[in-house]
ZAZA-789609 format. One record per residue (C-alpha): residue in three letters; x, z, y. Coordinates in steps of 0.05 Angstrom, whole numbers, padded with zeros to 5 digits, always signed. Each point is the difference from the previous one (the first is absolute). Layout:
BEGIN
AlaXZY/...
// end
This chain:
BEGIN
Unk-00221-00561+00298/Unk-00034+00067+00000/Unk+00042+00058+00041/Unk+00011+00068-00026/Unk+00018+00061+00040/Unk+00031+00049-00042/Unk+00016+00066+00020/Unk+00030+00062-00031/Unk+00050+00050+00027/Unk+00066-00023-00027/Unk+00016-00072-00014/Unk+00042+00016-00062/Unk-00007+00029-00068/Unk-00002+00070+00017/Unk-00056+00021-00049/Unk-00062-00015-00048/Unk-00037-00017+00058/Unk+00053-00038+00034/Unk+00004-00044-00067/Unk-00068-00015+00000/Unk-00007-00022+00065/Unk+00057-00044-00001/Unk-00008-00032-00069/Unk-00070-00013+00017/Unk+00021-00039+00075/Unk+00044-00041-00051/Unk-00052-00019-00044/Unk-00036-00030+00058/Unk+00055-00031+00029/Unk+00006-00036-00065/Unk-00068-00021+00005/Unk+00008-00027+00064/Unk-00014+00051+00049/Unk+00043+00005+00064/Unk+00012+00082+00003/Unk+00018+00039+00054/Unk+00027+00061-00003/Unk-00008+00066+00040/Unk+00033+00063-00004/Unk+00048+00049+00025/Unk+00070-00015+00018/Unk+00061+00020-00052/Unk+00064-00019-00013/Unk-00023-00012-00070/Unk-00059-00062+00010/Unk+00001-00061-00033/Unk+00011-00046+00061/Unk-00062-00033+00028/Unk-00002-00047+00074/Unk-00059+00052+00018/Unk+00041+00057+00002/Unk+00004+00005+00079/Unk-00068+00024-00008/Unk+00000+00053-00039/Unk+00000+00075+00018/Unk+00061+00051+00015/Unk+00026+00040-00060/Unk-00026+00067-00014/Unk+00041+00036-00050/Unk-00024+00059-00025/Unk+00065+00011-00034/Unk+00045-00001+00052/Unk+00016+00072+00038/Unk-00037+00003+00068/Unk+00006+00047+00048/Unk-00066+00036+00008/Unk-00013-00035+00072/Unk+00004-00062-00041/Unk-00044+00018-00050/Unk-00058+00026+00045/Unk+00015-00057+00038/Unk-00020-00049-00061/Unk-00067+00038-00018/Unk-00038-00045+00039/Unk+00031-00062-00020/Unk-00015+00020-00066/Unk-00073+00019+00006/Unk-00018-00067+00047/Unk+00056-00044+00014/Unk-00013-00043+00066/Unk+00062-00043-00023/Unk-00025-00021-00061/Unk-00070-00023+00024/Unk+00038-00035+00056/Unk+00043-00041-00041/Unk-00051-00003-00056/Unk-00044-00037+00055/Unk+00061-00042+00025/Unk+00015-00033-00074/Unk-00074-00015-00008/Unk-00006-00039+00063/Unk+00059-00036-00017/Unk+00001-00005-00075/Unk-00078-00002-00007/Unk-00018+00019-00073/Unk-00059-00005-00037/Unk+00005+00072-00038/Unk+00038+00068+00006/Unk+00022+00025-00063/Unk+00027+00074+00013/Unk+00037+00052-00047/Unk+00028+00061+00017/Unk+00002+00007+00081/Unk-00007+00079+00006/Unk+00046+00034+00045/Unk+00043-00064+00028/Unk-00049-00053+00006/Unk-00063+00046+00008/Unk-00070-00032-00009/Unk-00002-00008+00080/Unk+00007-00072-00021/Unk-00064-00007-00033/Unk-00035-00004+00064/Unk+00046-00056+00023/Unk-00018-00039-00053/Unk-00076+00008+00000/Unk-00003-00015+00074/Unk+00042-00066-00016/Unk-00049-00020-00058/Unk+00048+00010-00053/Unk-00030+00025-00065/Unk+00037+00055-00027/Unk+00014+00025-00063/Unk+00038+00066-00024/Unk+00024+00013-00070/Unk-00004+00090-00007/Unk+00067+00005-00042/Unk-00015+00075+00010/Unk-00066+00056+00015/Unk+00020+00009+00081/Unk-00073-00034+00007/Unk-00025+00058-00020/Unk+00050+00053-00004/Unk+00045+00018+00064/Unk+00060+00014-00052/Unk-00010-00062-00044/Unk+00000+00029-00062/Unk-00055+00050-00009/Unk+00057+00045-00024/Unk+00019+00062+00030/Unk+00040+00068-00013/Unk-00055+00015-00058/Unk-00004-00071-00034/Unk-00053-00049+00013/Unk-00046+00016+00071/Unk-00060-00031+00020/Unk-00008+00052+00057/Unk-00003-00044+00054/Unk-00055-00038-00039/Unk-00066+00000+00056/Unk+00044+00002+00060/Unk+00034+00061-00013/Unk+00065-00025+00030/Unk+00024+00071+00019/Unk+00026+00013-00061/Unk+00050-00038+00002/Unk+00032+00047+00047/Unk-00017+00064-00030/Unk+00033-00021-00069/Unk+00066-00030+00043/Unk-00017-00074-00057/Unk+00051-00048+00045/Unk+00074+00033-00035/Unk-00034+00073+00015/Unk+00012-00002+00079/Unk-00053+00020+00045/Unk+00027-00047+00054/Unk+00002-00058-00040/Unk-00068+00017-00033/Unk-00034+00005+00074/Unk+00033-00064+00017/Unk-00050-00035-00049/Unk-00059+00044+00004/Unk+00003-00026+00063/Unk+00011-00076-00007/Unk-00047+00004-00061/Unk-00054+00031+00070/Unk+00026-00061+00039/Unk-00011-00044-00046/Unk-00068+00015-00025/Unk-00030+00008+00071/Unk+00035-00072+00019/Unk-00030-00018-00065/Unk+00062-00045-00005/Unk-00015-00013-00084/Unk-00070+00009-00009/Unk-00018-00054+00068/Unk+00065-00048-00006/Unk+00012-00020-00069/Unk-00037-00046-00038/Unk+00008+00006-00075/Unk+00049+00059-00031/Unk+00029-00014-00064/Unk+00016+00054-00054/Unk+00057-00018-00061/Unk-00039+00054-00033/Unk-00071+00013-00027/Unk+00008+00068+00009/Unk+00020-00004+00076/Unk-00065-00041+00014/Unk-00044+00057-00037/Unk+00039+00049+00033/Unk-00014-00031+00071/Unk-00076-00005-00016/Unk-00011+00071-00025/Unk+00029+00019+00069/Unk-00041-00031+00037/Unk+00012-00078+00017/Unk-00034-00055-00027/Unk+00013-00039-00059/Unk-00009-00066+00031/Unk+00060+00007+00052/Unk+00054-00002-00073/Unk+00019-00052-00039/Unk+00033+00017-00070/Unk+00068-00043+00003/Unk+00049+00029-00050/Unk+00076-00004+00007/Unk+00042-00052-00039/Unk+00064-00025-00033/Unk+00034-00061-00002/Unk+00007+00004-00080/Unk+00053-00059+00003/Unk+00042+00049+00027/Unk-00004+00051-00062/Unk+00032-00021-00068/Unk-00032+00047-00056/Unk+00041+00024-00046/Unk-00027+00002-00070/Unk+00049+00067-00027/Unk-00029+00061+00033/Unk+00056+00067+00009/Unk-00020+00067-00013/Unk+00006+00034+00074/Unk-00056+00002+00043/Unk+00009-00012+00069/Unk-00027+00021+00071/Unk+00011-00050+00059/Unk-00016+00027+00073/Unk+00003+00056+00054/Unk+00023+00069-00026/Unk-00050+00032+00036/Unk-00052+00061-00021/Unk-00055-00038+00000/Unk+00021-00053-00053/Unk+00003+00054-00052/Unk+00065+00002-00020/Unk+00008+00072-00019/Unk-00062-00009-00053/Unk+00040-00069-00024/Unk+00061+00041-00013/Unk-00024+00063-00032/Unk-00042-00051-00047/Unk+00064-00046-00024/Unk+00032+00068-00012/Unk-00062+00027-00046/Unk-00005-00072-00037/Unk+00078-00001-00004/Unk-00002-00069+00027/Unk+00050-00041+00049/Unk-00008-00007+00069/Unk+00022-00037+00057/Unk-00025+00009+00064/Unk+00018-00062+00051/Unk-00002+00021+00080/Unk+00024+00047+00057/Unk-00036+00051+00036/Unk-00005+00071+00024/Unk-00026+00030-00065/Unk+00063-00029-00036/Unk+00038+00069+00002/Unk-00051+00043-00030/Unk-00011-00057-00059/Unk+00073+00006-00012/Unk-00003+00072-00005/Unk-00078+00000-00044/Unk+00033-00058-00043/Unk+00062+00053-00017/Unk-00038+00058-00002/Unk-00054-00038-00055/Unk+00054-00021-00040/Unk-00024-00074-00001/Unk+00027-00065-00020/Unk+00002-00022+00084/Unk+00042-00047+00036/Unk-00010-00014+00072/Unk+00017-00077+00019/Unk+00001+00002+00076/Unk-00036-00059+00034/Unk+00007-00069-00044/Unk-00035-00063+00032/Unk+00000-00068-00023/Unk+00031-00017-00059/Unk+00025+00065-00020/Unk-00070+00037-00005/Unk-00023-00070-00032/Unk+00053+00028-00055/Unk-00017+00076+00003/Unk-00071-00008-00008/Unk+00006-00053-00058/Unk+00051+00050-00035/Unk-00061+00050-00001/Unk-00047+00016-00055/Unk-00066-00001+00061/Unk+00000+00012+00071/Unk-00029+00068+00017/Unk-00046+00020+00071/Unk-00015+00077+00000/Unk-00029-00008+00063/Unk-00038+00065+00035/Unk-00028-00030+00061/Unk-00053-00049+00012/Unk+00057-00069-00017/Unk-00035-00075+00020/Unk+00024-00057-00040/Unk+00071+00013-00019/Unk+00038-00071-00004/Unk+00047+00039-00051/Unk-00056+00001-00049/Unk-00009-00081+00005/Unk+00084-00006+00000/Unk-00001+00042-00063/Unk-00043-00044-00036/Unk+00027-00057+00024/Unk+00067+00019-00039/Unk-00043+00008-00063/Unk-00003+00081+00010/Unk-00068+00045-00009/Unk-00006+00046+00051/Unk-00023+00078-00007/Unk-00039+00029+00060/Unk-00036+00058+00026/Unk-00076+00000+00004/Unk+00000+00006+00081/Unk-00015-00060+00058/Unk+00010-00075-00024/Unk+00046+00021-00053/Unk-00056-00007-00063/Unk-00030-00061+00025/Unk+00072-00035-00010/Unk+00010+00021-00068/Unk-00045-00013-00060/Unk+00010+00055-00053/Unk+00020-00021-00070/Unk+00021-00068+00024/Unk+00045-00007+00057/Unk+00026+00078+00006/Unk-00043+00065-00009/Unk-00022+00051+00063/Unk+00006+00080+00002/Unk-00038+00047+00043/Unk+00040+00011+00062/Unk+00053+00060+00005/Unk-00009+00021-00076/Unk+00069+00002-00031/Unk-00029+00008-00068/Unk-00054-00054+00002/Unk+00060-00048+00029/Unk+00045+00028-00051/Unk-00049-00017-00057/Unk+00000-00074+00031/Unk+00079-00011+00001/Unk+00012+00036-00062/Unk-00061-00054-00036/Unk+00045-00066+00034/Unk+00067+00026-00026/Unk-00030+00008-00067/Unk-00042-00080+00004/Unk+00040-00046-00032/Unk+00043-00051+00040/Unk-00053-00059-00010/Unk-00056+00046+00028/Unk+00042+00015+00063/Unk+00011-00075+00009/Unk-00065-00018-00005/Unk-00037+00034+00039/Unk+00052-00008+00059/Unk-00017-00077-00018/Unk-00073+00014+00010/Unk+00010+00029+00070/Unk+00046-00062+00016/Unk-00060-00043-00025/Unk-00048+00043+00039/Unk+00058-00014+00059/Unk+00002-00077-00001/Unk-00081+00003-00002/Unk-00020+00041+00051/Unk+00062+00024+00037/Unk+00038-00059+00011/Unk+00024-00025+00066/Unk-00053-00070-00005/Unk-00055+00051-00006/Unk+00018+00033+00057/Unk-00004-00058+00042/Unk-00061-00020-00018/Unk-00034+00065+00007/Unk+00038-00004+00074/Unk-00028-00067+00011/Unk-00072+00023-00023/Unk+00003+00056+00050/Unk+00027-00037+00060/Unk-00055-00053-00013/Unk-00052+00054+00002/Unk+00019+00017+00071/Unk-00016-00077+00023/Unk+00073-00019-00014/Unk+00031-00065-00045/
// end
């Protein structure tokens, strides 16, 4: 039986990335892989018998004093512990591969080294830019930045990109110096795998080579998702309120189409849409956060599901969700958003942070008849079951993993 070693930060669903790691470690598991897990202590994990290896909680959350905090700068630049127990479970659970996810900041990539001097090929799925850009996001004060781009790393100090402190945004100038000069990516890791064609050009144009990334897009288990045939007239937003998911634009453009909105998710931009939404006069209703079954519901009560992304977004597994449910799905011109969308058949795209142009959009899907809403949310949940689907995923996994002199 072939042996996995997994390994993310959190061993629970915490986020998009946190989903895809996990439902992907099941997939195996169901195909006969033994996986082991490694990641950081929480209260939350899923219960595992390899969790006396895994690393001390860092919680950026919680309210350290400022001792505390300097004290955990190191930790999370290198962390000794994790390579440590990293190199313990290997020598006891002895895997054939390393699939990682996100380790940044708890884990650290000090583990990469570990594995590479145990002869473990390792593999590391970019759910983000931090590759490339200290911040992750290629986003700062101004909109999208590609300062850094070349080496330029300083600037992510001088424009204060990690939540505008100058502490916090030395703190990874430096790791991102650490890291580089340990060359703990570039010399450690076998294969990196991008959910997003986008991401991989992205990498390339700044500077690594193509033949280190594998294309593997995310997935959906589509016997989860029921489509419903009887499409509402809202449109609905699902994610973090945040600036960068262009929420204002979203709002001021239901309000200029005189469309229905709701907008699904917490965050700290929630306030100020409140207030915009009032101000605008528009047809919005905030939801909260809805999981499971009850944003099944919400987005299958919706006319299409709407992404008015401005920052450089992967492979949003909202997108695949939506169609699953038999809803088209209307999103900005910007990162992997396009590539997931296939204009006049499973939703329509608008250039990112134009209200008009996206206003134009929703106003043309509340005017298409009820049949032309359904079907082109049952294209994308065609498109879904032949290229998205969970069995896919697995054999693109198992395609990679052979390619690295693995069964």
């Amino acid at each position: 039986m072939p042996r996995l070693l997994a390994i993310n930060n959190y061993y629970y669903r915490r986020g998009g990335a946190e989903v895809v790691f996990l439902e992907s470690a099941k997939l195996l598991a169901d195909a006969g892989w033994d996986v082991v897990p490694f990641a950081m202590k929480h209260p939350q994990n899923l219960p595992s018998p390899w969790s006396e290896y895994f690393v001390d909680e860092i919680e950026y959350g919680e309210d350290y004093s400022f001792l505390e905090k300097a004290a955990r700068i190191p930790k999370v630049i290198y962390s000794f512990e994790a390579r440590r127990k990293i190199r313990d479970l290997i020598r006891v659970a002895r895997p054939d591969i390393a699939h990682a996810h996100n380790v940044y900041h708890h884990i650290s990539p000090s583990i990469f080294g570990a594995l590479k001097e145990e002869g473990i090929p390792t593999i590391l799925t970019l759910h983000d830019l931090k590759l490339a850009c200290p911040a992750y996001k290629m986003l700062t004060h101004d909109g999208i930045c590609e300062r850094c781009k070349g080496g330029r790393i300083w600037n992510v100090v001088a424009h204060k990109c990690v939540k505008d402190s100058y502490a916090l945004s030395g703190t990874i100038a430096l790791e991102t110096l650490v890291h580089r000069a340990l060359q703990l990516y570039s010399r450690n890791v076998e294969r990196f795998v991008v959910p997003s064609r986008f991401y991989l050009e992205k990498f390339v144009e700044w500077g690594w080579s193509r033949d280190r990334f594998t294309y593997l897009p995310n997935f959906v288990d589509t016997t989860r998702f029921t489509p419903d045939p009887t499409p509402g007239k809202a449109f609905v937003y699902v994610g973090r309120l945040g600036h960068e998911k262009g929420l204002r634009t979203l709002i001021k453009a239901a309000a200029l189409a005189d469309v229905p909105l709701r907008i699904i998710g917490t965050g700290p931009e929630e306030e100020m849409l409140r207030a915009l939404a009032e101000q605008t006069g528009g047809q919005v209703e905030f939801l909260g956060y809805l999981a499971g079954e009850d944003l099944q519901k919400a987005i299958k009560a919706s006319r299409a599901l709407v992404l008015p992304s401005e920052w450089y977004e992967n492979a949003p597994i909202s997108v695949l969700e939506a169609y699953a449910l038999g809803r088209p799905v209307i999103g900005a011109r910007i990162g992997g958003i396009p590539e997931l969308i296939r204009s006049g058949e499973t939703g329509d795209t608008f250039e990112s942070g134009d209200e008009e142009a996206l206003a134009a959009v929703l106003l043309k899907f509340a005017t298409l008849n009820a049949s032309e809403v359904t079907e082109m949310g049952m294209a994308g949940r065609c498109w879904v079951e032949n290229n998205f689907s969970d069995a896919r995923h697995r054999d693109r996994l198992s395609v990679l993993y052979r390619s690295l002199g693995v069964v």
